[in-house]
C-alpha positions in Angstrom: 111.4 134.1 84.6 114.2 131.8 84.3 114.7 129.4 87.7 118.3 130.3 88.6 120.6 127.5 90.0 122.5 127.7 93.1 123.5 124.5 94.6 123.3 124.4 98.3 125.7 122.2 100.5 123.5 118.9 100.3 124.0 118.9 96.1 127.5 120.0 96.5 128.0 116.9 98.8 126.2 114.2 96.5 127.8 115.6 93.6 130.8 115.1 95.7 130.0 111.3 96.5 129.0 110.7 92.9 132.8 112.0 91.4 134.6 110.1 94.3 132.9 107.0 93.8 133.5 107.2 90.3 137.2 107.2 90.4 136.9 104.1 93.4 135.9 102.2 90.2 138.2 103.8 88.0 141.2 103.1 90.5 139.6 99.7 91.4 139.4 98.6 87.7 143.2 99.5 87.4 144.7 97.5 90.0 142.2 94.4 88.8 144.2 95.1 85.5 147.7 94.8 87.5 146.5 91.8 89.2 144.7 89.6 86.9 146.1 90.8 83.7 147.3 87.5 82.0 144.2 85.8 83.3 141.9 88.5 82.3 144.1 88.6 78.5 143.2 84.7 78.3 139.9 84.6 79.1 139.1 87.7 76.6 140.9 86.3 73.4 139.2 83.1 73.9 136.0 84.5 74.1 136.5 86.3 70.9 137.5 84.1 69.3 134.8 81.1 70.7 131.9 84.0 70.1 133.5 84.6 66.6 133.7 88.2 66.7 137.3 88.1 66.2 138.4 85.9 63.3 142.4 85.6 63.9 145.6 83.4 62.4 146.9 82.9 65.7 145.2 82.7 69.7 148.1 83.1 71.1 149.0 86.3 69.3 145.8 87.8 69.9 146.0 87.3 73.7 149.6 88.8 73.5 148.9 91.7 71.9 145.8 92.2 74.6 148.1 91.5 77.4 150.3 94.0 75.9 147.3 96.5 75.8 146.2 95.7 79.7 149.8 96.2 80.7 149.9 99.8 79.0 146.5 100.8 81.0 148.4 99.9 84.2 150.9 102.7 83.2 149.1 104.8 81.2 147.9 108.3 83.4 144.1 109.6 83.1 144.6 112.0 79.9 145.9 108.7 78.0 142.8 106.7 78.8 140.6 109.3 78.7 142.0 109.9 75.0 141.9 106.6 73.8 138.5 106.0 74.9 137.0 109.0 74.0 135.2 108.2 70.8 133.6 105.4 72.7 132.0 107.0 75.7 128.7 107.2 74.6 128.6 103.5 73.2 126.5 102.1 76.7 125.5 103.7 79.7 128.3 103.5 83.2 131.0 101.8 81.0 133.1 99.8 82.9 136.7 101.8 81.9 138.8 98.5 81.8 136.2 97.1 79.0 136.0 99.9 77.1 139.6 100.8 77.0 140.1 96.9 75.3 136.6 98.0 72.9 138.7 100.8 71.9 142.1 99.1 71.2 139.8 96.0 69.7 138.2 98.2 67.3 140.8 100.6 66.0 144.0 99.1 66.3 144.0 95.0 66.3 142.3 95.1 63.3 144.9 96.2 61.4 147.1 93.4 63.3 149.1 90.6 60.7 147.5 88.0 62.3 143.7 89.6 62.6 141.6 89.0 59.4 138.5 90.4 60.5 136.4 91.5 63.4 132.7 91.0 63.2 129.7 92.3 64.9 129.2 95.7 66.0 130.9 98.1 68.8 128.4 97.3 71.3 129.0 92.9 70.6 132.3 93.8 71.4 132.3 95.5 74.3 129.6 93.2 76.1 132.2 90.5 75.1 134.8 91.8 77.1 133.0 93.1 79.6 131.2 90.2 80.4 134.7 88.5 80.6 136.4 91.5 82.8 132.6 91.5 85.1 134.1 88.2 86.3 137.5 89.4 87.7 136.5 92.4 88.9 134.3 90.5 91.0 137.4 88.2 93.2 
């Protein structure tokens, strides 16, 4: 016979905790993006570019067009970044959202970008990039 689930008050409360801390990060992530966004731009397109997962033309137009990418995140509602980030979800466990949203833009869009001429290494190189680059604002 089939166990049959009915959650009591003491699952419906973690469960509760869980979600809510959840969207602490998410919220927390977003307002690091407001307030550190040109450093946080910097420090990424030089790592990509030092690690050599991004070979580009131009530095400068690389951490523009990242810039440009944070600033849309800042506006963008929950739909929006849950669409863009979507086929990435799965790529490593408790994403950080601010690192995957940049994975995502990295991977599909800049590298059709003029000055881009190729992106090396796999999804998962390139989101420990960033992240490990967005770990160290999110931290101030």
């Amino acid at each position: 016979m089939p166990k049959i689930f009915r959650p009591n008050n003491k699952e419906s409360l973690l469960l509760s905790k869980i979600e809510s801390s959840k969207e602490r990060d998410r919220r927390l992530s977003i307002n690091m993006v407001r307030e550190h966004g040109d450093e946080l731009s910097n420090s990424i397109a030089m790592k990509l570019v030092e690690n050599k997962i991004i070979e580009t033309k131009s530095k400068n137009s690389l951490e523009e067009q990242i810039s440009n990418k944070l600033g849309e995140l800042g506006k963008s509602d929950d739909f929006e970044i849950d669409y863009q980030i979507a086929p990435y979800r799965n790529l490593i466990p408790n994403p950080n959202l601010v690192s995957l949203y940049l994975t995502a833009f990295v991977l599909e869009s800049l590298i059709n970008h003029k000055d881009v001429v190729d992106i090396y290494g796999s999804d998962e190189e390139v989101y420990h990039c960033i992240n490990k680059q967005t770990m160290k604002f999110m931290q101030d």
